[in-house]
Structure formats: structure tokens, C-alpha cells
CHARMM-style PDB file with segment names, atoms N, HN, CA, C and O in Angstrom:
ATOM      1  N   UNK     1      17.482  -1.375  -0.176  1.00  0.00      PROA
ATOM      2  CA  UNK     1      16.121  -1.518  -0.629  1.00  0.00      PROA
ATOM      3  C   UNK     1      15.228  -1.638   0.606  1.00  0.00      PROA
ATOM      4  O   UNK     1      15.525  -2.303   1.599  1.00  0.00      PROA
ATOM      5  N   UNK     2      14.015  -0.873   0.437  1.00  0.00      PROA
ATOM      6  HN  UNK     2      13.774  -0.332  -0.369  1.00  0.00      PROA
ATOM      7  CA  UNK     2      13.317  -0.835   1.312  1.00  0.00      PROA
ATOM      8  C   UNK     2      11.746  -1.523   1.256  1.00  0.00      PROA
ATOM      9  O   UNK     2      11.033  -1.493   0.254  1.00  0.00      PROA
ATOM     10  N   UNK     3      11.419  -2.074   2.409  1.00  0.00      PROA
ATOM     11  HN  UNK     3      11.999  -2.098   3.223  1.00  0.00      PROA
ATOM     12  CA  UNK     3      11.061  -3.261   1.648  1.00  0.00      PROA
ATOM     13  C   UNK     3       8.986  -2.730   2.680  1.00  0.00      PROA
ATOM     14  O   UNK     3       9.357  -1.747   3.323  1.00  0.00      PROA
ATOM     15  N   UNK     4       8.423  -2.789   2.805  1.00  0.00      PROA
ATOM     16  HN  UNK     4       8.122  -3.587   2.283  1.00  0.00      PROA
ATOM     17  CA  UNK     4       6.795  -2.227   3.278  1.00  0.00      PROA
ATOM     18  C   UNK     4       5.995  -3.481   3.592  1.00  0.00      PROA
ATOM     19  O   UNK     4       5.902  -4.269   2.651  1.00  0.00      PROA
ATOM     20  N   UNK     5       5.268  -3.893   4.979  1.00  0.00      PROA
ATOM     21  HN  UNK     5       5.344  -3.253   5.744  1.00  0.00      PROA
ATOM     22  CA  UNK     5       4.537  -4.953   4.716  1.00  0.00      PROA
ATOM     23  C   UNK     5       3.245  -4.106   4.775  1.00  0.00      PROA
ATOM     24  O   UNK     5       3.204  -3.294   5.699  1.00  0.00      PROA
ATOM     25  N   UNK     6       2.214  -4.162   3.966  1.00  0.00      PROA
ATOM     26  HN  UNK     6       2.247  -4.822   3.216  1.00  0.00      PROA
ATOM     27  CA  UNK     6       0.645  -4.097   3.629  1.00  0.00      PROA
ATOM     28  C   UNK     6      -0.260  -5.397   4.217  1.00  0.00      PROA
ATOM     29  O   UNK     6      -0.230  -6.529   3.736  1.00  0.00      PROA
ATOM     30  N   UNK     7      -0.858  -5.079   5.069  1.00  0.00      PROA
ATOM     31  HN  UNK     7      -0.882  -4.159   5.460  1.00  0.00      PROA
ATOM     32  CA  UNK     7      -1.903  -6.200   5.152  1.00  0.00      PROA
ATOM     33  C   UNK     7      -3.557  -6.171   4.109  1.00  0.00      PROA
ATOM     34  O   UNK     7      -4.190  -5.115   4.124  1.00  0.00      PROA
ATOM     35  N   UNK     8      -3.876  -6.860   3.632  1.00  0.00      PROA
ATOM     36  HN  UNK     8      -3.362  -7.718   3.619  1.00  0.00      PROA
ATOM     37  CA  UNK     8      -4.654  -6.929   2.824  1.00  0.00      PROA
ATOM     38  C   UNK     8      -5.923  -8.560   3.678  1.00  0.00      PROA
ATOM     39  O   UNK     8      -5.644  -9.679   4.108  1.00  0.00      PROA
ATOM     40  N   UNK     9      -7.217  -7.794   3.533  1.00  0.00      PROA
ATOM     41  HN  UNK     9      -7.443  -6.884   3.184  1.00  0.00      PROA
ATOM     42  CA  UNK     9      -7.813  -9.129   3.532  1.00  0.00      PROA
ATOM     43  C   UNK     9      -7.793 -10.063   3.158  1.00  0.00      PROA
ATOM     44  O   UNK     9      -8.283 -10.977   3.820  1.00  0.00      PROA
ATOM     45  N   UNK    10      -7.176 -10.317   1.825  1.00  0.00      PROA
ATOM     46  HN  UNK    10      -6.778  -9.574   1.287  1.00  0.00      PROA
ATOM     47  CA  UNK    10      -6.937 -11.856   1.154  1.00  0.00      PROA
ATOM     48  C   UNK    10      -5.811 -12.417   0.844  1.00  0.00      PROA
ATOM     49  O   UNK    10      -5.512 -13.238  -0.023  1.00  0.00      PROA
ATOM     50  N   UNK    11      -4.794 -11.497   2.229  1.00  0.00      PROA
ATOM     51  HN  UNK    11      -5.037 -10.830   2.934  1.00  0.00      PROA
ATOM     52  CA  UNK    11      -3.516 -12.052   2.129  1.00  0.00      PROA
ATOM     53  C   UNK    11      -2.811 -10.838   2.603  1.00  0.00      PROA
ATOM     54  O   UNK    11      -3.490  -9.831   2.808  1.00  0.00      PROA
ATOM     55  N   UNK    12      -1.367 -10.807   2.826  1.00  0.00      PROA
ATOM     56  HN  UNK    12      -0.816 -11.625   2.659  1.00  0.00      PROA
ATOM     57  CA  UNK    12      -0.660 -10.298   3.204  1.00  0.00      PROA
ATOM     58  C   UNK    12       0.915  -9.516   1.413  1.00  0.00      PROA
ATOM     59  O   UNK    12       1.248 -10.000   0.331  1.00  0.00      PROA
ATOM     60  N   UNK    13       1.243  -8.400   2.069  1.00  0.00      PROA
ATOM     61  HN  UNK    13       0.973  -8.006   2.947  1.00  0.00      PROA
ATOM     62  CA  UNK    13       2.003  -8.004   1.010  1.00  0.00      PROA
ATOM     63  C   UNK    13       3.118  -8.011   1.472  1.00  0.00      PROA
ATOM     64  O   UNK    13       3.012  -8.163   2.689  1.00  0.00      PROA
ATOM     65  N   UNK    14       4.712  -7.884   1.008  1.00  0.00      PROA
ATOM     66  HN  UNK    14       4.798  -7.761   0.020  1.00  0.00      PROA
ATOM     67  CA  UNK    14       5.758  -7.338   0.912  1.00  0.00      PROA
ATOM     68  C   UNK    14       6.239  -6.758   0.020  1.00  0.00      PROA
ATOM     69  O   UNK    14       6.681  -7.399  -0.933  1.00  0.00      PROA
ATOM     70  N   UNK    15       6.302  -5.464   0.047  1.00  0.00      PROA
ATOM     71  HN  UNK    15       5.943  -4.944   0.821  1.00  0.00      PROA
ATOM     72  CA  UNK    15       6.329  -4.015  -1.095  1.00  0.00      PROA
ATOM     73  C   UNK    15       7.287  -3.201  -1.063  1.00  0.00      PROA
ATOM     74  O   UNK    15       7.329  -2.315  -0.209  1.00  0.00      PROA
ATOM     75  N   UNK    16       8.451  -3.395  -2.215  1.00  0.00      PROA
ATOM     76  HN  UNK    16       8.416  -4.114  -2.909  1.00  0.00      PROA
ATOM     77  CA  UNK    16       9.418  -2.628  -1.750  1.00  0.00      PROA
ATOM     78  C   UNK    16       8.876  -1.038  -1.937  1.00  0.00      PROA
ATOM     79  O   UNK    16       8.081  -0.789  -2.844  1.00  0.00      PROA
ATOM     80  N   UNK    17       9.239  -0.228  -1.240  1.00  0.00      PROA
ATOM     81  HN  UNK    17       9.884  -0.430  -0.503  1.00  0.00      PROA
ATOM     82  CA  UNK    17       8.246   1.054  -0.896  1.00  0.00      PROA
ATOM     83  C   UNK    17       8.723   1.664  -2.312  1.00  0.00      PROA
ATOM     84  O   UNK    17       7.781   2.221  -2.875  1.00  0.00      PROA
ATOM     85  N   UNK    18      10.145   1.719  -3.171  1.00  0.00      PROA
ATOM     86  HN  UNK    18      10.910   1.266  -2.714  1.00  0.00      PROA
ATOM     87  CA  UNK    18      10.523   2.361  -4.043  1.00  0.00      PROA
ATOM     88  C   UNK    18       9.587   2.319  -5.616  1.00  0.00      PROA
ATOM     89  O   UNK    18       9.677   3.141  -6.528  1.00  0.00      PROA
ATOM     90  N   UNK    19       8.898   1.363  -5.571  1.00  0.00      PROA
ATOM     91  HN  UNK    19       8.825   0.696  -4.830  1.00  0.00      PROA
ATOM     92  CA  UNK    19       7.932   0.440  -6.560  1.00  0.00      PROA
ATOM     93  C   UNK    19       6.242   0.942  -5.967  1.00  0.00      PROA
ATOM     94  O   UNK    19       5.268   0.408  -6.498  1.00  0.00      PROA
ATOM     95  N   UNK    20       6.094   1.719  -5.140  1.00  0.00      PROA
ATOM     96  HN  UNK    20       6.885   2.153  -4.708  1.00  0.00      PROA
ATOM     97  CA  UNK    20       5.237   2.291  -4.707  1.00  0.00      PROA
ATOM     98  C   UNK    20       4.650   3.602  -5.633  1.00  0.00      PROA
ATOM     99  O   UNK    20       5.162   4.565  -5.062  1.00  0.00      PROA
ATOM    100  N   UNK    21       4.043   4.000  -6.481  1.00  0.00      PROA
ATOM    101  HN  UNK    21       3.627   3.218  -6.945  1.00  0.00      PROA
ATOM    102  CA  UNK    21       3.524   5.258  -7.469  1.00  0.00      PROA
ATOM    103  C   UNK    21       2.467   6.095  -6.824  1.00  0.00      PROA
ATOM    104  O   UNK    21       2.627   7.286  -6.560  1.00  0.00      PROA
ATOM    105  N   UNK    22       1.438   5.451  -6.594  1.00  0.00      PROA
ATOM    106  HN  UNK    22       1.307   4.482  -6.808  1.00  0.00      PROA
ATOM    107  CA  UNK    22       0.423   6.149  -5.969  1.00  0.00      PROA
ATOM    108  C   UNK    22      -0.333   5.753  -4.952  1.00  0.00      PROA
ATOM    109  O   UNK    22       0.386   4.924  -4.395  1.00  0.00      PROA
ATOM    110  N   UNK    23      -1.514   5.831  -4.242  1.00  0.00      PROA
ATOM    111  HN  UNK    23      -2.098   6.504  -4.695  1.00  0.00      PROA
ATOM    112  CA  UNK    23      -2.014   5.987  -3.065  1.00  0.00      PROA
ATOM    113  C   UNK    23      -3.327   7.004  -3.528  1.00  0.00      PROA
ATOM    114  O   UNK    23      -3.415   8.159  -3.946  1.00  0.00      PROA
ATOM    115  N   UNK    24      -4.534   5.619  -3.129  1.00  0.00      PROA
ATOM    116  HN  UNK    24      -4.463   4.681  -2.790  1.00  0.00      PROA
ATOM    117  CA  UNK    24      -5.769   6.175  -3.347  1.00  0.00      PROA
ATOM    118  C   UNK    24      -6.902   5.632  -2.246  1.00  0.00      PROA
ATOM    119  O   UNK    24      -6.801   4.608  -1.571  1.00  0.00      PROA
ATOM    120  N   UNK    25      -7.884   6.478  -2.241  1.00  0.00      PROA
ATOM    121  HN  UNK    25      -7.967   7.310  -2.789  1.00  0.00      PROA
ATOM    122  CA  UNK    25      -8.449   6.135  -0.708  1.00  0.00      PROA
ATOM    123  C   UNK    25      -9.911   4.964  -1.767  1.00  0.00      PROA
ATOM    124  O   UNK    25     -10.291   5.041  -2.935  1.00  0.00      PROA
ATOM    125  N   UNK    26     -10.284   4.100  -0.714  1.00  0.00      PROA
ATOM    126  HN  UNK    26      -9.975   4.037   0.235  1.00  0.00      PROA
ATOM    127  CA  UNK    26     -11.127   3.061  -1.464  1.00  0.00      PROA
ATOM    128  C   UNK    26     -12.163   2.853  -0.347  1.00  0.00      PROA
ATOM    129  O   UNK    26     -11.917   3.186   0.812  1.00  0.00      PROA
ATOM    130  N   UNK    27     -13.622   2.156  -0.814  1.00  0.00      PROA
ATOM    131  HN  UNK    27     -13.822   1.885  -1.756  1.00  0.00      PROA
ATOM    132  CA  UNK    27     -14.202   1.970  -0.006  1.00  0.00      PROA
ATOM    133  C   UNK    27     -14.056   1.123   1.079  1.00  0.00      PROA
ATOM    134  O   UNK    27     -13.423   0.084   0.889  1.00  0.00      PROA
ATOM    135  N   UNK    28     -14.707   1.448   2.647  1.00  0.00      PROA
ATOM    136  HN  UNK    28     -15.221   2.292   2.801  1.00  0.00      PROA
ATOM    137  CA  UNK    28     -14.555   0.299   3.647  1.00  0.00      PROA
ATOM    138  C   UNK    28     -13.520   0.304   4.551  1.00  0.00      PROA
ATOM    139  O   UNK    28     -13.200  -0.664   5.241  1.00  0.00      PROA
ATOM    140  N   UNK    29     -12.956   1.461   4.555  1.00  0.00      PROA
ATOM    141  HN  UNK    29     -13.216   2.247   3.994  1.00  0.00      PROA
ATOM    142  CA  UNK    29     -11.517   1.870   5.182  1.00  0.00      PROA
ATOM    143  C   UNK    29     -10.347   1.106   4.825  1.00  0.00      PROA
ATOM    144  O   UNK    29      -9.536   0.711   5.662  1.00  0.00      PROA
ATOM    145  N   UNK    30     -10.242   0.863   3.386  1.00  0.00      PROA
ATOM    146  HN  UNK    30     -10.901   1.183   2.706  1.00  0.00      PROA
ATOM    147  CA  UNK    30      -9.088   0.613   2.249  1.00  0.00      PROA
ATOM    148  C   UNK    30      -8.463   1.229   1.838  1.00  0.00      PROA
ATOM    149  O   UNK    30      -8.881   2.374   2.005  1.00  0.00      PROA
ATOM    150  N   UNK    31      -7.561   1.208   1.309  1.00  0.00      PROA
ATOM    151  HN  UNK    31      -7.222   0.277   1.174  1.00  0.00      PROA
ATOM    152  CA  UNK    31      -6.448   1.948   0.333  1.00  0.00      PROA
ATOM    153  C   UNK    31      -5.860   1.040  -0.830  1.00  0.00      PROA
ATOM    154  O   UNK    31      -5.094   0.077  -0.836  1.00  0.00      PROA
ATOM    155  N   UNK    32      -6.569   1.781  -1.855  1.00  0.00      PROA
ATOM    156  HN  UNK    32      -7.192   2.563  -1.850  1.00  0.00      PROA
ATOM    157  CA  UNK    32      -5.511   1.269  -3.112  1.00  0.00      PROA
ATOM    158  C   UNK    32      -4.051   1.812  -3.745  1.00  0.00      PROA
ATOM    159  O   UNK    32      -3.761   2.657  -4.591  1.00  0.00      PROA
ATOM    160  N   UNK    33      -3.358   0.981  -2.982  1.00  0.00      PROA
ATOM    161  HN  UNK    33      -3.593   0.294  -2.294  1.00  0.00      PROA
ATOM    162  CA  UNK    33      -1.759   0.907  -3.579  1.00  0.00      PROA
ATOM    163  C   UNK    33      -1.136   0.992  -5.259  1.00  0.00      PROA
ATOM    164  O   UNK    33      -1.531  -0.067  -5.745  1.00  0.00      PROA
ATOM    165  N   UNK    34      -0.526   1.586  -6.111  1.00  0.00      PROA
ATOM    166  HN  UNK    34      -0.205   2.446  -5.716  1.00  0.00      PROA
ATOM    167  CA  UNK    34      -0.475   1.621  -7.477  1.00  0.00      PROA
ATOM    168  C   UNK    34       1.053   0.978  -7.347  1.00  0.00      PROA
ATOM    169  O   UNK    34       1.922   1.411  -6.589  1.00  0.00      PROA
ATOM    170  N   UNK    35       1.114   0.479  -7.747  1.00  0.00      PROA
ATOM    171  HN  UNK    35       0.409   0.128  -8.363  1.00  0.00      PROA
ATOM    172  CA  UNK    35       2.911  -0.352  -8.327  1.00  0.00      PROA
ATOM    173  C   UNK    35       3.054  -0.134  -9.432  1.00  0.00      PROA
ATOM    174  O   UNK    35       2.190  -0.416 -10.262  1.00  0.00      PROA
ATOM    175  N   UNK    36       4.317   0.491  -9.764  1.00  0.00      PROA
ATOM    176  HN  UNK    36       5.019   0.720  -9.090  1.00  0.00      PROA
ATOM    177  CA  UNK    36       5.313   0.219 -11.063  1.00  0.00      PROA
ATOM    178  C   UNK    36       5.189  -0.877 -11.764  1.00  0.00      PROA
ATOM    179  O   UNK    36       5.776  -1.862 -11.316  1.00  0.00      PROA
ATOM    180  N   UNK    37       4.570  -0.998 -12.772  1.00  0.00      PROA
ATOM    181  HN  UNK    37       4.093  -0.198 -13.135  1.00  0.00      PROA
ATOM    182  CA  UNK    37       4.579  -1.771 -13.695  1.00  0.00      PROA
ATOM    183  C   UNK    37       3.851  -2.990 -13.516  1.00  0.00      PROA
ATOM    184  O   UNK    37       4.269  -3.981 -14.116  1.00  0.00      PROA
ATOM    185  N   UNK    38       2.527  -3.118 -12.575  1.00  0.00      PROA
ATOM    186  HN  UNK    38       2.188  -2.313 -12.088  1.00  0.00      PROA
ATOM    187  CA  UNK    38       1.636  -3.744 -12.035  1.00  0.00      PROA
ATOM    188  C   UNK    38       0.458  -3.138 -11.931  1.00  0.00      PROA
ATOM    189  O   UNK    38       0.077  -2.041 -12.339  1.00  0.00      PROA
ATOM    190  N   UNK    39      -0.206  -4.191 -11.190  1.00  0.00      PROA
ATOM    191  HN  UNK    39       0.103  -5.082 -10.858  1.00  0.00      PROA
ATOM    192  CA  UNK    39      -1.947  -3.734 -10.857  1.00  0.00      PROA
ATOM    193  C   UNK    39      -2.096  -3.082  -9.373  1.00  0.00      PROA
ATOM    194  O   UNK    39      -1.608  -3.346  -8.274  1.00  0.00      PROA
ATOM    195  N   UNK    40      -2.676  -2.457  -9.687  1.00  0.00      PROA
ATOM    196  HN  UNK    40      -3.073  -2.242 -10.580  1.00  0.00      PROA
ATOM    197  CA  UNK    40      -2.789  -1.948  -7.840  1.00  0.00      PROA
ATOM    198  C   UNK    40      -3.291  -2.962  -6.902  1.00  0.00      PROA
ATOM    199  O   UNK    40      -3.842  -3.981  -7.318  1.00  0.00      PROA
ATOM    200  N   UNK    41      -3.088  -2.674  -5.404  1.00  0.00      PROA
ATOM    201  HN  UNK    41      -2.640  -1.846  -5.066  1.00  0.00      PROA
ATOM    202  CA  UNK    41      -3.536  -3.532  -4.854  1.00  0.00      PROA
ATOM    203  C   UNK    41      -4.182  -3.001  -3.494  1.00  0.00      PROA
ATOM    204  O   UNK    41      -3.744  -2.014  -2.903  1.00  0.00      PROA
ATOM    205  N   UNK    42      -4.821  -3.447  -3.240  1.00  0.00      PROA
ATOM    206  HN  UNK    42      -5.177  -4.248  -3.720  1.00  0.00      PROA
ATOM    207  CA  UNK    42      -5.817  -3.377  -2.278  1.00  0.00      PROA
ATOM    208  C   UNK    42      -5.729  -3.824  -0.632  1.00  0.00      PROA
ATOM    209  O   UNK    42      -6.133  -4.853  -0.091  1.00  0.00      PROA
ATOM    210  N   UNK    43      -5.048  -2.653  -0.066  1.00  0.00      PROA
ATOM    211  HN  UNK    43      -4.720  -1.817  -0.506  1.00  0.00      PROA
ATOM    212  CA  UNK    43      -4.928  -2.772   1.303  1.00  0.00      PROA
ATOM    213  C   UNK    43      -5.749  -2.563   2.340  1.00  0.00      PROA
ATOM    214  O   UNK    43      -6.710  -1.922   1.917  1.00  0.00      PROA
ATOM    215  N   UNK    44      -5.890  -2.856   3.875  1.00  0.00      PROA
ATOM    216  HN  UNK    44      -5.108  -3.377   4.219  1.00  0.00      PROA
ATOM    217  CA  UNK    44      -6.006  -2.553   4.848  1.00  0.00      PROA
ATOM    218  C   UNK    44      -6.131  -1.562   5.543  1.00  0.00      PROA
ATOM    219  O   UNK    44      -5.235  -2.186   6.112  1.00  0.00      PROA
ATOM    220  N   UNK    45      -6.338  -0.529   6.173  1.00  0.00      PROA
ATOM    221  HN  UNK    45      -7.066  -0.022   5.711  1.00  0.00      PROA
ATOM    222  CA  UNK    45      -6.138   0.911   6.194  1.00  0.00      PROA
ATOM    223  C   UNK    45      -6.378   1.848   5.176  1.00  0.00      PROA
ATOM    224  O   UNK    45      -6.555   1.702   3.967  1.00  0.00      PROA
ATOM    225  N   UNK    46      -6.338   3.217   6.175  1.00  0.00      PROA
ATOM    226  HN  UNK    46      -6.194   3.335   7.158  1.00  0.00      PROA
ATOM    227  CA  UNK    46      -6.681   4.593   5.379  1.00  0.00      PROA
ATOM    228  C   UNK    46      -4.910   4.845   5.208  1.00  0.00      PROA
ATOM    229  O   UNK    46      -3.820   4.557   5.702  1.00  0.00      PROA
ATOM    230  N   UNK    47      -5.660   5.696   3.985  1.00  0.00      PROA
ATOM    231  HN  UNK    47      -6.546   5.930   3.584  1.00  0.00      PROA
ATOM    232  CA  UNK    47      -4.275   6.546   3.023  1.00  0.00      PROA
ATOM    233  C   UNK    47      -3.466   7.539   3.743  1.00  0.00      PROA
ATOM    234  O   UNK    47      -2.510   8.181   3.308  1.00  0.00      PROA
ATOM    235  N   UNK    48      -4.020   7.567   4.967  1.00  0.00      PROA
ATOM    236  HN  UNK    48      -4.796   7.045   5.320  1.00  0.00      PROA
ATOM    237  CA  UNK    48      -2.943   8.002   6.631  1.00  0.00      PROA
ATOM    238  C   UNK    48      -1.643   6.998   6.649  1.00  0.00      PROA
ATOM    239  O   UNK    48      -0.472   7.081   6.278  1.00  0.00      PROA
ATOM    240  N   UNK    49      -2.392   6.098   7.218  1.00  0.00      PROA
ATOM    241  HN  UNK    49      -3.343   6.030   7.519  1.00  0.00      PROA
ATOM    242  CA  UNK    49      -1.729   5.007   7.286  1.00  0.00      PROA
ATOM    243  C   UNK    49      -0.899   4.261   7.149  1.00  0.00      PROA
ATOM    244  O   UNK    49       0.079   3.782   7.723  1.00  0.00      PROA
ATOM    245  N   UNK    50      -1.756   4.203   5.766  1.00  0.00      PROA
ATOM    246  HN  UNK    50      -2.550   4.592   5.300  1.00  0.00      PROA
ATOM    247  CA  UNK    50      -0.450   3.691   4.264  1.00  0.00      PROA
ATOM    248  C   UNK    50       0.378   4.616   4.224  1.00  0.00      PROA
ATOM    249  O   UNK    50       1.460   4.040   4.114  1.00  0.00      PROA
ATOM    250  N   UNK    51       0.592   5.943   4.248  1.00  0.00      PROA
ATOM    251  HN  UNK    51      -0.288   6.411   4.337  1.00  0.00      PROA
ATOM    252  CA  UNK    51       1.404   6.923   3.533  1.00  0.00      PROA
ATOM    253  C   UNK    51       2.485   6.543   4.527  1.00  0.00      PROA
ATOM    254  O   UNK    51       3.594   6.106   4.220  1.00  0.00      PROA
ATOM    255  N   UNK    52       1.885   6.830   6.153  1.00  0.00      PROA
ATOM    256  HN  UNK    52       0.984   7.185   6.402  1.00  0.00      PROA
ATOM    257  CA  UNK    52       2.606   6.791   7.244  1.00  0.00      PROA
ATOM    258  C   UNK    52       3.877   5.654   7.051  1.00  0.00      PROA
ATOM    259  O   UNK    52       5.004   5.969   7.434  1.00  0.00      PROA
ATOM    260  N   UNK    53       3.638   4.383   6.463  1.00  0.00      PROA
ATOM    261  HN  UNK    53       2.723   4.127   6.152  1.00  0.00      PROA
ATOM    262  CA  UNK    53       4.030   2.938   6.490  1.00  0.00      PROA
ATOM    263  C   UNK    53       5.034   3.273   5.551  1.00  0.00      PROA
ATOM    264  O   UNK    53       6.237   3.101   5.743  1.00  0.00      PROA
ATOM    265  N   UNK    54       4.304   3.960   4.096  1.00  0.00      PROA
ATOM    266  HN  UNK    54       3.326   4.100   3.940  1.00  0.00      PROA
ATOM    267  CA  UNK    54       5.488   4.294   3.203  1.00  0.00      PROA
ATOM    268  C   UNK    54       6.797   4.528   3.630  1.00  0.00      PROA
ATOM    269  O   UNK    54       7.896   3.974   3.622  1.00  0.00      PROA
ATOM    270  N   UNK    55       6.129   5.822   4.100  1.00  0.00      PROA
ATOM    271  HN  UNK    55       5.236   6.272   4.106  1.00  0.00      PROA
ATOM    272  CA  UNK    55       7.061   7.011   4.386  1.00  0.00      PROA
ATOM    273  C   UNK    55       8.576   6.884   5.134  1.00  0.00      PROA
ATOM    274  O   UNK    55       9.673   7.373   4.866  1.00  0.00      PROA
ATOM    275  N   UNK    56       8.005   5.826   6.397  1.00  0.00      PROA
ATOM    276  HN  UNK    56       7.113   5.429   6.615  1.00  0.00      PROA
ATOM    277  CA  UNK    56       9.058   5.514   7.189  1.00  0.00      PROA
ATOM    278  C   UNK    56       8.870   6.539   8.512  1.00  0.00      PROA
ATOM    279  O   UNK    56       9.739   7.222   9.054  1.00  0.00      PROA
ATOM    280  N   UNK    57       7.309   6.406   8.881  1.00  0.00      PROA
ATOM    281  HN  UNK    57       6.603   5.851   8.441  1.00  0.00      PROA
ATOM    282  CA  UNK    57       7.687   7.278   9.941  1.00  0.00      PROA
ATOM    283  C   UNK    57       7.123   6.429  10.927  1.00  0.00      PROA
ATOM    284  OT1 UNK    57       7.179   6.741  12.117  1.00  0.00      PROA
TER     285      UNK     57
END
């Protein structure tokens, strides 16, 4: 299991990347994260970034 840390302004994430669905760009140089069977959440960075973090590169 692979596990993603997200930094978020009002806290910090640990995301296993497999529980990861979608990836959307948000205002303020954010990214909204979509989870399996949850609420999205609201990261730190552009959807570069994030994907990059996903991805494993």
C-alpha cells in the first residue's frame, strides 16, 4: 500500500494514493483531491504537482 502525504493549509494529509479518484485544479494555487468513498479535499499545490506526488515520480 502506497501511502501520499498532501499538505493542506488546515492541516496536513496521509493518502493512500490507491483511494485517490480524481484531481481538480481550484482556486489560489490548490488542488482538489476526490477520495473513494469520501469528500474531496483540498490541497496545497497545482494539479502538476499533485499528479507528480501521485504518480510516484
Amino acid at each position: 500500500m502506497k501511502f501520499v502525504s498532501l499538505k493542506s493549509r488546515g492541516g496536513n494529509y496521509l493518502v493512500v494514493a490507491q483511494n485517490i479518484a480524481w484531481l481538480r485544479t481550484d482556486e489560489n494555487g490548490q488542488t482538489k483531491v476526490g477520495i473513494v468513498g469520501s469528500t474531496p479535499l483540498l490541497v496545497e499545490g497545482n494539479i502538476d504537482d499533485i499528479a507528480a506526488q501521485v504518480g510516484g515520480e
